[in-house]
C-alpha positions in Angstrom: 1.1 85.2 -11.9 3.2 85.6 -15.5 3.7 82.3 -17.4 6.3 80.1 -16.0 9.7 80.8 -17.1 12.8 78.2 -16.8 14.7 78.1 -14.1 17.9 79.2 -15.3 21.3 78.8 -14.2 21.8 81.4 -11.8 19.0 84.0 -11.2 19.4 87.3 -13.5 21.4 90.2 -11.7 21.7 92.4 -15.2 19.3 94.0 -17.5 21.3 91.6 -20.2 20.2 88.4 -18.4 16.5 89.8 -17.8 16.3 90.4 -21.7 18.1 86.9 -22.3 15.5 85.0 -20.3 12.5 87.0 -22.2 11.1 88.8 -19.0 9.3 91.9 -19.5 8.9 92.9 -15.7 10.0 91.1 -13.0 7.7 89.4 -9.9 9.8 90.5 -7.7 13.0 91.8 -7.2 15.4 91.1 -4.3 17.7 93.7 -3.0 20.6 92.0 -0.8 23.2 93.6 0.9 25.8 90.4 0.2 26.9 89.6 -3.4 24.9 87.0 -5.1 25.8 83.3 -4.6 23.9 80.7 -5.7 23.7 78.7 -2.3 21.1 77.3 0.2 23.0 79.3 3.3 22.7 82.5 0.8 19.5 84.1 1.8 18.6 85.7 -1.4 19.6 82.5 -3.6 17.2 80.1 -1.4 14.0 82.5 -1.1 14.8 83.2 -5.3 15.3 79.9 -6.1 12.0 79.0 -3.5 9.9 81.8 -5.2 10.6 80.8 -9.0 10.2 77.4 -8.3 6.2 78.1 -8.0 6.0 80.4 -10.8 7.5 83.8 -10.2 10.0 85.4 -11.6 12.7 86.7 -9.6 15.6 89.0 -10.2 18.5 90.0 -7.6 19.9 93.3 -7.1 23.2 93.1 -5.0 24.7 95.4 -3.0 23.7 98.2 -4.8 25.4 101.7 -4.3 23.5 103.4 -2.1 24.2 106.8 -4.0 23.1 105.8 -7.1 20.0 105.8 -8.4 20.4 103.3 -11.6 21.6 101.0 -9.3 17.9 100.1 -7.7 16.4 100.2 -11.3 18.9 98.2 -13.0 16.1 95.7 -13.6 13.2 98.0 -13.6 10.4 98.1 -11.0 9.0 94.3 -9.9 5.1 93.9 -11.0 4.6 92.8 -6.8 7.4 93.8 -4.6 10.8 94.5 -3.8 12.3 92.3 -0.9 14.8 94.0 0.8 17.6 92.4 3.5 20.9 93.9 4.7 22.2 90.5 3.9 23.1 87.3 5.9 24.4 89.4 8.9 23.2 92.4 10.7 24.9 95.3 8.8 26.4 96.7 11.8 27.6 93.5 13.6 29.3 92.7 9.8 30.7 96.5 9.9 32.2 96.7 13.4 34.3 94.5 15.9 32.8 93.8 19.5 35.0 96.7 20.5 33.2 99.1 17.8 36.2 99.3 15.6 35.7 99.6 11.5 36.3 96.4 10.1 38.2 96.6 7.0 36.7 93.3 5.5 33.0 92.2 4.4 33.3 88.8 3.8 30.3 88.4 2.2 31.6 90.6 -0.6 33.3 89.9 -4.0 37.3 90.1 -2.8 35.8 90.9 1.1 35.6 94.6 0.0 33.0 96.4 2.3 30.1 97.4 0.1 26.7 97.6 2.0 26.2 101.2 4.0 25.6 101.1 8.0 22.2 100.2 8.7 21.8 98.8 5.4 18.2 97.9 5.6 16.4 101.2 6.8 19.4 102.8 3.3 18.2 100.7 1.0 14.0 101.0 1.8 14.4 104.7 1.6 15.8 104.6 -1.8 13.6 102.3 -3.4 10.9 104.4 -1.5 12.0 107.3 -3.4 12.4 105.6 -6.8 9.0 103.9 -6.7 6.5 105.5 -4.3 4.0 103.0 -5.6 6.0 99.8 -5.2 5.1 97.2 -2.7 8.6 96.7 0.2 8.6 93.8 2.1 11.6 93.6 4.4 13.2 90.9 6.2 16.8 89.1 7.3 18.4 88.7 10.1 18.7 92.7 10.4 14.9 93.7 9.9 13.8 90.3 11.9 15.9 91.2 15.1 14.9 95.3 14.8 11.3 94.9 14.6 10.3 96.3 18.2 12.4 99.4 20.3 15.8 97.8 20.4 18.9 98.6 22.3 21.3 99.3 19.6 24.9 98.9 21.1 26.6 101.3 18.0 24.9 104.1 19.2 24.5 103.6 22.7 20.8 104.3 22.4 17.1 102.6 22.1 16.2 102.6 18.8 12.6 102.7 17.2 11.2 99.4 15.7 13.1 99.1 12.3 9.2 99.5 10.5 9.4 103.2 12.4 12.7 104.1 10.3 12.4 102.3 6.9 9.5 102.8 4.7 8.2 99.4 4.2 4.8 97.9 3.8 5.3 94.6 5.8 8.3 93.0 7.5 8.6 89.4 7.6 10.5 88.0 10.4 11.9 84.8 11.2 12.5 82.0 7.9 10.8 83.7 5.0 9.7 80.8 2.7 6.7 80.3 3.0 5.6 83.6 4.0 6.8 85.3 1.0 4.9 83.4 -1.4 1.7 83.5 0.6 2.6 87.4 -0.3 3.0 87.1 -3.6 0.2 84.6 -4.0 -2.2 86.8 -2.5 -1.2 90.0 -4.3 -1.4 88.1 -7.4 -4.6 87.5 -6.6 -5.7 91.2 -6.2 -4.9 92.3 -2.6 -3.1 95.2 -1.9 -0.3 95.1 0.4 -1.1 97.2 3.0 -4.1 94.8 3.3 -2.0 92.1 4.1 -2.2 92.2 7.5 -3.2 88.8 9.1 -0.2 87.0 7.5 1.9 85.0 10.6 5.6 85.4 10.8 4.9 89.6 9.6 5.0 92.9 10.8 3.1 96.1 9.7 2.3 99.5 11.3 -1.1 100.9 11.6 -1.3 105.3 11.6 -1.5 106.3 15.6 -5.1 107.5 15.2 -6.3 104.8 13.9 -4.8 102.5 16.7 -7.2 104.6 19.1 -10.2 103.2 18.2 -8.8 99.6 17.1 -10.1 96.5 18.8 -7.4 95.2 21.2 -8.8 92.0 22.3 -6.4 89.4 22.6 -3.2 91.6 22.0 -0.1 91.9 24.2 0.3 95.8 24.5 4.2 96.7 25.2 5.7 99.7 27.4 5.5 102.5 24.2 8.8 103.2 22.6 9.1 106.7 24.6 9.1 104.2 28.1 11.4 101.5 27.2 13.8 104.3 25.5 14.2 106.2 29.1 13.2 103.7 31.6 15.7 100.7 31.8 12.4 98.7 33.8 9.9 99.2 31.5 12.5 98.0 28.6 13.5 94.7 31.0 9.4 94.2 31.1 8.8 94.8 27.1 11.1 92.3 26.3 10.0 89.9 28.6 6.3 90.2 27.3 6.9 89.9 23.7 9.8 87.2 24.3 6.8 85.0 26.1 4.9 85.1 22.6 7.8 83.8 20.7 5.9 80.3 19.8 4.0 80.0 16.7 1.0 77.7 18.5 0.3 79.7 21.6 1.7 83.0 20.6 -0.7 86.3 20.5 -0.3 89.5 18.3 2.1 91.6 19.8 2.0 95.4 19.9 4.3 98.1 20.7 3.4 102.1 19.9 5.8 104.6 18.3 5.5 108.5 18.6 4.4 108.2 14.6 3.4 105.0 13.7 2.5 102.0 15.4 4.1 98.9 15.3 2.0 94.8 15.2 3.3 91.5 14.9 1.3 88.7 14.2 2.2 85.6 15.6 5.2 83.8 14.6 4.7 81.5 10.9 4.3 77.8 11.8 8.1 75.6 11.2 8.4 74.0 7.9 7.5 70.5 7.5 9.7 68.4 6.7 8.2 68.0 2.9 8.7 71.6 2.9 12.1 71.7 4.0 12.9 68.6 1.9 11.6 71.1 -1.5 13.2 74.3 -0.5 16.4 72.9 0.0 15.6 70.8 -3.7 16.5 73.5 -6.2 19.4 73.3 -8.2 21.9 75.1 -6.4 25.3 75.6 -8.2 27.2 76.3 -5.4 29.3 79.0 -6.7 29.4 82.5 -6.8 27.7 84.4 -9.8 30.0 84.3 -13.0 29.9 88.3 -13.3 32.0 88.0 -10.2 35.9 88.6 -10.8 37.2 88.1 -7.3 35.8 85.4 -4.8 33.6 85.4 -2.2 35.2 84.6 1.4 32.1 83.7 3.2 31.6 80.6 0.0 34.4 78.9 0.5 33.7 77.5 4.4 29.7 76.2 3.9 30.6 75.3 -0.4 30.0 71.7 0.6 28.3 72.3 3.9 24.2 70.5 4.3 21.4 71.7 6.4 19.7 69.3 8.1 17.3 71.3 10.3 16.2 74.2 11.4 15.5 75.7 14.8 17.1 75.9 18.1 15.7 74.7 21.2 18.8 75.6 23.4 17.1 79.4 23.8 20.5 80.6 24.5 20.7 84.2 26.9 22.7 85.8 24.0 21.5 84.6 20.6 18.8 85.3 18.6 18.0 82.1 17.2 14.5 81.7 20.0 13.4 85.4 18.3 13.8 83.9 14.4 14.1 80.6 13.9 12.3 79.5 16.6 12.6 76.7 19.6 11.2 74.1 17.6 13.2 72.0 15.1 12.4 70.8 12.2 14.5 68.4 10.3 14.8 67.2 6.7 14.2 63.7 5.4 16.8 61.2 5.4 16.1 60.9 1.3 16.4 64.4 0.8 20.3 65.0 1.8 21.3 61.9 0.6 20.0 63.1 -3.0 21.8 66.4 -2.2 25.2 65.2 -0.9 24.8 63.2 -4.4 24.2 65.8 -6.4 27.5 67.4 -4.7 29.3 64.6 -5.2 28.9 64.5 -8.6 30.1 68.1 -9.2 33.5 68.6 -11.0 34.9 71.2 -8.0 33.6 68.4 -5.1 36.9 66.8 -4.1 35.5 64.3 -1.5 34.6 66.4 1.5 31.3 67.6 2.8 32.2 70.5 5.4 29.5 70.0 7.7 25.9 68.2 8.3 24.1 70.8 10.8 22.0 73.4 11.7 22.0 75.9 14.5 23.6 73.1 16.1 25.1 70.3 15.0 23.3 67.6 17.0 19.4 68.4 16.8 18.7 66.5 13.7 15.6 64.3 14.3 14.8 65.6 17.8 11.5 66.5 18.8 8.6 66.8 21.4 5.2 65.7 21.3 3.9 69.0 23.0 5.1 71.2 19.7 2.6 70.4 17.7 -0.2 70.4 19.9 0.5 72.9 22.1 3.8 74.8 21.3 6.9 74.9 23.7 6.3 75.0 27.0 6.8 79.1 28.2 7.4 77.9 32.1 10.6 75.5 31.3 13.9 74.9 28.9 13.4 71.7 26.2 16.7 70.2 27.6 17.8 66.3 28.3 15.8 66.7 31.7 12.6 67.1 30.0 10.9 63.8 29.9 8.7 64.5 26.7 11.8 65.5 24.6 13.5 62.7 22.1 17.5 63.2 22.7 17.8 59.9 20.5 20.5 60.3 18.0 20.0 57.2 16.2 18.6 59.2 13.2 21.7 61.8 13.0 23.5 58.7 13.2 21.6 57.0 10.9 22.1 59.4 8.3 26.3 60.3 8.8 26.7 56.2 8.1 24.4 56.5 5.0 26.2 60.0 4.0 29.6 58.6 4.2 28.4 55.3 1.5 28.0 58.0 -1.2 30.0 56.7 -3.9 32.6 60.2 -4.3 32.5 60.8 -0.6 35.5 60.7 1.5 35.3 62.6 4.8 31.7 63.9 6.3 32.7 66.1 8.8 31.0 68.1 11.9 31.5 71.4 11.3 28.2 72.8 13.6 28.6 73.3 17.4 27.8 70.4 19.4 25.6 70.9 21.9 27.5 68.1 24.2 24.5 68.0 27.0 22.7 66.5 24.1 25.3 64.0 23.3 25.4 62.7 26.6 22.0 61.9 27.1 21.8 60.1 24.0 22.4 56.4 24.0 22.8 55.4 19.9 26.6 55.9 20.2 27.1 59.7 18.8 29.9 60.7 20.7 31.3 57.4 19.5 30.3 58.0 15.8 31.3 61.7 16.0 34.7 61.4 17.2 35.6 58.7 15.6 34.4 59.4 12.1 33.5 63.1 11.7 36.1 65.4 13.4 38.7 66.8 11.0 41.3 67.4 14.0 39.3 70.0 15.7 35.6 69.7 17.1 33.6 73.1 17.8 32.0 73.6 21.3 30.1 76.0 23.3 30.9 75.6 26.4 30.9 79.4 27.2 32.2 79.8 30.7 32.6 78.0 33.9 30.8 79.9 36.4 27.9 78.6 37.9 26.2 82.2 37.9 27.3 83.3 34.7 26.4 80.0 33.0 22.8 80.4 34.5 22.5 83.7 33.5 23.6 82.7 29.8 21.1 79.6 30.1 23.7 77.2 29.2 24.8 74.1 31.6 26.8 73.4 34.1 30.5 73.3 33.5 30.0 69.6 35.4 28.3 68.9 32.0 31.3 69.6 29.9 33.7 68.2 32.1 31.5 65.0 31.4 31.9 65.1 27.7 35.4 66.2 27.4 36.6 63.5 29.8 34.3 61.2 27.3 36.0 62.7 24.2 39.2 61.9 25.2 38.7 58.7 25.9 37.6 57.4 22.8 40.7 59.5 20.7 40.2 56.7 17.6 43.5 54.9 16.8 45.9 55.5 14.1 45.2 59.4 13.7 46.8 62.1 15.2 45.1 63.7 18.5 42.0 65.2 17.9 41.3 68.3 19.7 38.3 70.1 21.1 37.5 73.8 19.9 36.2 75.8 22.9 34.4 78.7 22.4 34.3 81.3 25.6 32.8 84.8 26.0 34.2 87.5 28.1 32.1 90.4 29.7 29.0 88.4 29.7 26.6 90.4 31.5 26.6 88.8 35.1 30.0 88.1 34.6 33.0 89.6 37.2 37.0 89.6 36.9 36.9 86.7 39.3 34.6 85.0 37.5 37.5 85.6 34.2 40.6 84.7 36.8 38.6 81.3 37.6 37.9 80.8 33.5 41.6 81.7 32.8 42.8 79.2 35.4 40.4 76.4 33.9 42.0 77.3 30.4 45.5 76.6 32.0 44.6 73.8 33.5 42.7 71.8 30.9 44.6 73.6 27.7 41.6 74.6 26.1 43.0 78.0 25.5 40.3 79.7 22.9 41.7 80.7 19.0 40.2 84.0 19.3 38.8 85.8 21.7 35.2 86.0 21.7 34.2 89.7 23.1 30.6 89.5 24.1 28.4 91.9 21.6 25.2 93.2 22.5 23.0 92.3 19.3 19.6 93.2 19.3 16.8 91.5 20.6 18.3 89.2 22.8 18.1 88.6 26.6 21.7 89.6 27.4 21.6 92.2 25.9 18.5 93.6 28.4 20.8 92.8 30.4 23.8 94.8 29.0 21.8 97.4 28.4 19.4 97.4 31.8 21.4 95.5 34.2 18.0 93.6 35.2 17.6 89.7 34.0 14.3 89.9 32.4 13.5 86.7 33.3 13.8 87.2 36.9 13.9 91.0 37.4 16.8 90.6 39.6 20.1 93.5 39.4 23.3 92.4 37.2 26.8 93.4 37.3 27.2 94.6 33.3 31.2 95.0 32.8 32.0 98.3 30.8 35.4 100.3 30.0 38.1 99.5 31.3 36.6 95.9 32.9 35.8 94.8 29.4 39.7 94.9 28.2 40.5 93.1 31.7 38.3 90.4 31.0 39.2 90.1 27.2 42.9 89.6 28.1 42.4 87.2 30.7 40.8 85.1 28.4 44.5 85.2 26.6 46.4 85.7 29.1 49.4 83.3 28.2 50.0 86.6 25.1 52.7 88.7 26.5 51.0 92.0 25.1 48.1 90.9 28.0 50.4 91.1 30.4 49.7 94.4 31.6 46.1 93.7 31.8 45.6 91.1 33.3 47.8 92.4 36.1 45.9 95.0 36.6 42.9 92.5 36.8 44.8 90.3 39.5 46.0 93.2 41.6 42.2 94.3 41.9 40.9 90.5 42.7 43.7 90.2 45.2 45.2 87.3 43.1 48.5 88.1 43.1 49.3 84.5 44.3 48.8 84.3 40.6 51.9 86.2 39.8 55.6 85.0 39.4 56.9 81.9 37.7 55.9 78.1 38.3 52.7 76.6 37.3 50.0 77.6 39.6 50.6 81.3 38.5 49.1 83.2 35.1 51.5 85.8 34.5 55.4 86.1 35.3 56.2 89.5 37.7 56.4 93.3 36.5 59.7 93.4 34.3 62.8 94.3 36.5 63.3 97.7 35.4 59.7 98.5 36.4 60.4 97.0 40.0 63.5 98.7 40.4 62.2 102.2 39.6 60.0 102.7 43.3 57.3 103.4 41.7 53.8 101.9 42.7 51.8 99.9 40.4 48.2 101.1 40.4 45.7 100.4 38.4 43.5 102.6 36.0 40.6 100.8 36.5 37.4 102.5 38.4 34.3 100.2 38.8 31.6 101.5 36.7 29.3 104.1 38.8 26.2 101.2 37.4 28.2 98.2 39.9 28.2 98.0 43.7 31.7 96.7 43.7 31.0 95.0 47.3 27.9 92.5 45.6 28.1 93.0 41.6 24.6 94.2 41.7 23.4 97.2 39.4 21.1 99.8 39.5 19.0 99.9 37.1 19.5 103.1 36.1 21.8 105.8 35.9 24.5 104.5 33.9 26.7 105.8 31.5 29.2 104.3 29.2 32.7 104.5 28.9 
């Protein structure tokens, strides 16, 4: 390890600052497709700021043009490794909207001006690769980490190969890299090669087909080979179930999945932080800005400046996110101590003007929860952590605890919830949350999930029962705290869920004219990778179960998108369409038990016949919503 070196400022970006700070050669050198901000939600600012901390030097190299080779040796060629990450989002799902248009923005970029190339991960390994054939590549993020067995990739309509099988990396660390990047470092400090580093949990690495012949397979999960799961929508259904089941860092086993060149093997998931850990990661001196060399500002800053995270993990184990598959199902939280010395810290900045955006995590309500079984024997793989589970703490007293304590900080005006709040949580709690929350912590608007209303849908996204929300919303408005103006609740719903019909979308739209909770924007559901809707999407068979789902395509995906706004005029058309083929046309005229006025007059007065466009896809049995599960073909 070099000599320790102050922590400076920000971490170097430019040959200038290297040679300011007296470095020769860096530890390791961090290629990120976002622009640099010094932030704990940055990834690249907490791993640097994590690594240098214990000795290492670290420089940053971001968004470098992919065409240009001086870009990747701006700061020369890191005496360990580069660590390379597409950034905080999946390059594609930053690059494109749910309906695969361009987007013209990257907020993540200085003035949101796109930067990072499509598949920015696999571009930037094979660059370095070619710069520094020697050089140790570890890759990791929330693109490499989601990509690291055959994936369906919704972009191109096609099974991909593990990520590993594409970019030329030596190891791929999945999940929260703290910890495991500085057992790399440590260990190649110490003389290890990298590709020797292959018992390191919470990491991929490929082994050469021939030698995985002969190689001892006791106690491995072996998955359908990427040639099965890429033509047989079964066999892909199966390999996710199998390496979803090892997803647990106490009872998970080494995963494996051959490639036609390569061979792909994951250890089992890294152990959560403690909370001592947590407490130090999050314990550098963050500035909180972007990096000075920056001209124009960084849209993704300004929301989470002032934002604190509290814990980590997610035990919800939502159908379509990918929180189970990296951070995990168990949470762990930070000390009480440790954000009250950070929202002091922030408080005592010159650009802090009372506010602190948000007090979360992957939700905003699992601070301080836990189970006795984690520890000892991981989460349980036959049943959901959930309010019905006896062994799980829903107490929110410490959450509660720690907003009243937040909100003494001398500087500190409003501590608000800016998180999700998982509200099946918040009833089952008896502290007084909801009480706290609403009465203390909503800025006007509070964020929920609630998703949809249909009982089959719901299951199938693993969320609860819509009697559950109607619970908490009746609760939240109840409790509307005097002398402010009306708070209101934030719903978030998805359209073309897998499993989902256009009756299932008339009976959501009719619950959004009913209750008012009409949603901002329309949430579009986008297959990502390596979660279990997207089997679904992809298969039309719940892994879970291996029971047949409807998957909407085409023309049913703009139906059910516009019914989710169905009260904008330009929907009109659209949601007729989707009415006339329900057989809801009860639901069209004028009064309030209908969605949609009639067909303009000119229209009806030309004798024409309105029919619709819309074909069911050849993949849906439009008698039982069922799908084959093969066969299909997109429109």
């Amino acid at each position: 390890m070099s000599t320790p070196i102050q922590e400076p400022l920000f971490l170097p970006i430019t040959a200038k600052e290297k040679e300011k700070l007296g470095i020769d050669t860096f530890d390791i050198i961090i290629v990120s497709g976002d622009a640099y901000v010094d932030h704990p939600s940055f990834a690249a600012a907490i791993l640097g700021r994590n690594l240098w901390s214990v000795g290492y030097t670290v420089g940053i190299i971001s968004q470098p043009d992919w065409r240009r080779d001086e870009d990747f040796l701006a700061l020369g060629i890191p005496r360990l490794f580069f660590a390379v990450s597409a950034g905080n989002v999946d390059s594609m799902v930053n690059a494109f909207t749910p309906n695969k248009k361009r987007r013209n923005k990257d907020t993540y970029s200085p003035g949101g001006i796109p930067k990072r190339p499509d598949r920015a991960t696999i571009v930037y390994t094979n660059k370095l690769r070619s710069l520094s054939l020697g050089t140790g590549i570890v890759i990791g993020g929330i693109e490499a980490s989601l990509r690291r067995f055959a994936h369906y990739d919704y972009w191109s309509d096609s099974v991909r190969q593990s990520v590993l099988a594409d970019a030329p990396a030596d190891l791929l660390v999945y999940g929260m890299g703290e910890r495991t990047l500085r057992i790399i470092a440590d260990r190649m400090s110490a003389g290890e090669p990298i590709r020797s580093l292959c018992d390191i949990p919470g990491t991929c690495w490929t082994m050469p087909v021939a030698g995985w012949r002969t190689h001892n397979r006791d106690g491995m999960v072996i998955l359908p080979d990427y040639t099965e799961v890429k033509t047989d929508p079964v066999r892909y259904a199966e390999a996710f179930a199998l390496h979803a089941h090892e997803q647990d860092p106490v009872r998970g086993r080494t995963v494996v999945q051959p490639h036609p060149k390569t061979v792909v093997i994951q250890n089992p998931p890294a152990t959560p932080p403690t909370t001592g850990e947590l407490d130090a990661i999050y314990n550098h001196p963050f500035t909180r800005s972007a990096h000075p060399s920056y001209k124009e500002h960084i849209p993704a800053l300004e929301p989470v400046r002032f934002s604190i995270v509290s814990h980590r993990g997610c035990f919800g184990n939502c159908a379509f996110c990918a929180l189970t598959h990296h951070q995990g199902r168990i949470v762990s939280s930070r000390s009480e101590e440790s954000i009250v010395s950070e929202v002091e810290r922030i408080s005592s900045m010159r650009s802090f003007k009372g506010t602190i955006q948000d007090v979360g995590g992957p939700s905003a309500n699992m601070y301080g929860l836990s189970c006795p079984k984690w520890i000892r024997s991981g989460v349980c793989p036959d049943r959901q952590c959930g309010p019905d589970c006896p062994s799980l703490s829903t107490d929110h007293a410490p959450l509660v605890s720690l907003l009243r304590r937040l909100w003494k900080i001398p500087g500190v005006k409003h501590i608000f919830c800016g998180s999700g709040v998982r509200f099946d949580l918040a009833l089952a709690d008896r502290s007084g949350y909801i009480d706290e929350l609403v009465t203390n912590h909503v800025s006007g608007q509070l964020k929920v999930a609630p998703e949809h209303i249909s009982p089959q849908v719901l299951r199938l996204m693993n969320k609860p029962d819509n009697t559950v929300f109607e619970t908490f919303r009746r609760r939240f408005n109840e409790i509307q705290p005097e002398g402010k103006g009306r708070q209101y609740l934030i719903p978030y719903w998805i359209s073309s869920h897998p499993g989902c019909t256009i009756s299932d979308m008339i009976d959501l739209a009719l619950y959004i004219r009913q209750t008012g909770l009409a949603p901002e924007q329309v949430q579009d559901f986008t297959p990502t990778p390596m979660t279990r809707s997207t089997t679904m999407y992809h298969t039309g068979i719940d892994p879970e179960t291996g029971e047949r789902v409807h998957v909407p395509l085409g023309r049913e995906r703009q139906i059910q998108r516009a019914l989710l706004r169905f009260m904008d005029p330009e929907n009109e058309t659209l949601v007729r369409e989707g009415l006339t083929l329900s057989g809801r046309e009860d639901l069209i005229g004028y009064g309030p038990a209908t969605l949609i006025p009639p067909a303009r007059r000119e229209t009806a007065l030309s004798g024409k016949r309105y029919t619709s466009s819309y074909v069911p896809n050849s993949r849906c049995n439009a008698s039982d919503h069922r799908t084959p599960p093969s066969g299909r073909r997109r429109s």
